[in-house]
C-alpha positions in Angstrom: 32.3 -2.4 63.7 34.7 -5.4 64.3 35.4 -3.5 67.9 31.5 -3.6 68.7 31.7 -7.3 68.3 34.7 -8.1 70.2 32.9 -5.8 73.0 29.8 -7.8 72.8 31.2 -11.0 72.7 33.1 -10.2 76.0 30.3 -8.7 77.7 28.0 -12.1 76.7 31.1 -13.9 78.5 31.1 -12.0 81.6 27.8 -11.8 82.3 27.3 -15.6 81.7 30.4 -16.1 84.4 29.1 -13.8 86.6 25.4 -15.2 86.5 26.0 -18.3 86.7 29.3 -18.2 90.0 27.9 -15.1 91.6 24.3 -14.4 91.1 22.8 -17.8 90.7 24.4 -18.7 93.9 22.9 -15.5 96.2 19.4 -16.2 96.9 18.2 -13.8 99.9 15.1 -15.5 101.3 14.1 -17.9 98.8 13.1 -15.2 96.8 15.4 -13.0 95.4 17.9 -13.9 92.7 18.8 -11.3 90.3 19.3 -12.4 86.6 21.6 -9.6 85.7 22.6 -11.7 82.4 19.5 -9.9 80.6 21.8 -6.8 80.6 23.2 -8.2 77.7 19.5 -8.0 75.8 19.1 -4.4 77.1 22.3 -2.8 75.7 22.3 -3.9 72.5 22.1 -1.8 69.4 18.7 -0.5 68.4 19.1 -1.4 65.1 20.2 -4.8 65.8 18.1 -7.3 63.1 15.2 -9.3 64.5 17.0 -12.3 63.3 19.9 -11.8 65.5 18.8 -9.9 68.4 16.3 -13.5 68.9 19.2 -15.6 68.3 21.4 -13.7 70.9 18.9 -13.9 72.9 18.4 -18.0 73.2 21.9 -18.8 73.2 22.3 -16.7 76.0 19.1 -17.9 77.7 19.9 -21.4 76.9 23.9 -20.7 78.3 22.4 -20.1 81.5 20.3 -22.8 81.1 23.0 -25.1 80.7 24.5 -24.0 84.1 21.6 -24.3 86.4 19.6 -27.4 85.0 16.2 -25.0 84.6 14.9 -26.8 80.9 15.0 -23.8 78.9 12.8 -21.2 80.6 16.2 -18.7 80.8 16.0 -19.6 76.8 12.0 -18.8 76.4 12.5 -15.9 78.5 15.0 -14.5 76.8 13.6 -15.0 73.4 10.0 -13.3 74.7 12.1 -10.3 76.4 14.0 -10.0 72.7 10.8 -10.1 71.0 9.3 -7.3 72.8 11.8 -4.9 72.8 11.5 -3.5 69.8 8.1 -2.6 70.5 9.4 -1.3 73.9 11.9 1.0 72.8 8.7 2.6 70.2 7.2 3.2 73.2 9.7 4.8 75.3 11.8 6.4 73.1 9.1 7.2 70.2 10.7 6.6 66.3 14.7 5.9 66.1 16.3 6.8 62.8 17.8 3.0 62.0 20.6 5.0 60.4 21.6 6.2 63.5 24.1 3.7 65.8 21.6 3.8 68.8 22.8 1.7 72.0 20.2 2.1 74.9 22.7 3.9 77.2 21.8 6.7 80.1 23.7 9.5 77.3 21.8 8.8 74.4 18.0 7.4 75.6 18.3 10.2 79.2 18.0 8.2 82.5 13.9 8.0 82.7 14.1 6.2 79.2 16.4 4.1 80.5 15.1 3.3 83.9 11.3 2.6 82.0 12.9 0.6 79.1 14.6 -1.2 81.9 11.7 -2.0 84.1 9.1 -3.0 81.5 11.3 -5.2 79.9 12.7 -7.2 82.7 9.1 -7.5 84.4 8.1 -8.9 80.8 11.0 -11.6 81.3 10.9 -12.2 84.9 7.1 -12.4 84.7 7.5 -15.5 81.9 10.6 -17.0 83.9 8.7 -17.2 87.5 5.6 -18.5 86.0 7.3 -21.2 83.7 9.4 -21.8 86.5 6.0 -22.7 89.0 3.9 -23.4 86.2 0.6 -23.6 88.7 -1.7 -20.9 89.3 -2.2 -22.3 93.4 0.9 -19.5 94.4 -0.1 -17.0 92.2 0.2 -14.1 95.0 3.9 -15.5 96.1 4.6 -15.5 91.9 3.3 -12.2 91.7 5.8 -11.3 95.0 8.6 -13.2 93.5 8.0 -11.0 90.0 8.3 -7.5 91.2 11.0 -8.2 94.1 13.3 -9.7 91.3 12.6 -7.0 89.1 13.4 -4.3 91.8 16.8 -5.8 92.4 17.6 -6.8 88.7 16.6 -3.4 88.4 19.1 -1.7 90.7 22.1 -4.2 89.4 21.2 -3.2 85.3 21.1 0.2 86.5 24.4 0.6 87.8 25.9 -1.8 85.1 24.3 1.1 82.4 26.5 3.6 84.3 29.4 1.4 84.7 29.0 0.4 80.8 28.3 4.0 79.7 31.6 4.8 78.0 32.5 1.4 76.7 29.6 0.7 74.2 29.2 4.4 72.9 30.2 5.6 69.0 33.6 7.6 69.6 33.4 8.7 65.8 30.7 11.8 67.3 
């Protein structure tokens, strides 16, 4: 278990680097800036505690907001993406045995559980980000736009992450 943590702790540090120099720097039309950082949320254990799983969850949300001045709505987006995740993974995956070291990976969820635990859950956060982040209802369509473009390419990025990851974050002791 000591190994899962060193694992996490590195991929919290990565992602937070390569957010903040890489991703938070390409913005392709004013509109599309993938928050690949919310990989981090995604691949955790399923039977992560509540506890711990929401306070992972700010301090990464509120890392990024540290590095790009946006007053917390990484952190409240973060947290409301960790607090429906559980619920998510119910409804994708059905009942997981808590017993059982579940990490949402392609090999153990299958690629369509991945690919709809993936989208609901980033719409959820970029849907509370973009509308914290405009906090009017005057742009609503351009929100809406904004929402499902950034989710499409955060999409695409978290997807090829889960393959890239698939190995690294899986129980050898099968």
């Amino acid at each position: 278990m000591p190994g899962h943590h060193f694992k996490y702790t590195i991929l919290f540090l990565l992602l937070v680097h390569v957010q903040v120099i890489v991703f938070n720097n390409v913005l392709l039309g004013n509109y599309l800036n993938p928050q690949v950082y919310v990989l981090f949320i995604l691949i955790l254990p399923v039977a992560v505690k509540g506890w711990l799983l929401l306070l992972l969850s700010f301090l990464l949300g509120l890392t990024i907001d540290a590095f790009s001045d946006s007053m917390a709505i990484h952190a409240a987006s973060s947290v409301f993406m960790a607090f429906c995740r559980p619920g998510v993974i119910r409804f994708v995956a059905g009942r997981i045995p808590v017993d059982e070291p579940v990490i949402p990976s392609i090999s153990q969820l299958g690629g369509f559980t991945i690919i709809l635990y993936s989208i609901i859950l980033i719409f959820l956060h970029h849907s509370l980000l973009f509308f914290l982040e405009i906090f009017r209802t005057d742009e609503l369509m351009q929100t809406l736009s904004r929402i499902l473009l950034n989710s499409g390419l955060t999409l695409v990025f978290v997807f090829l992450c889960f393959a890239l990851l698939e190995g690294i974050f899986q129980d050898k002791r099968k």
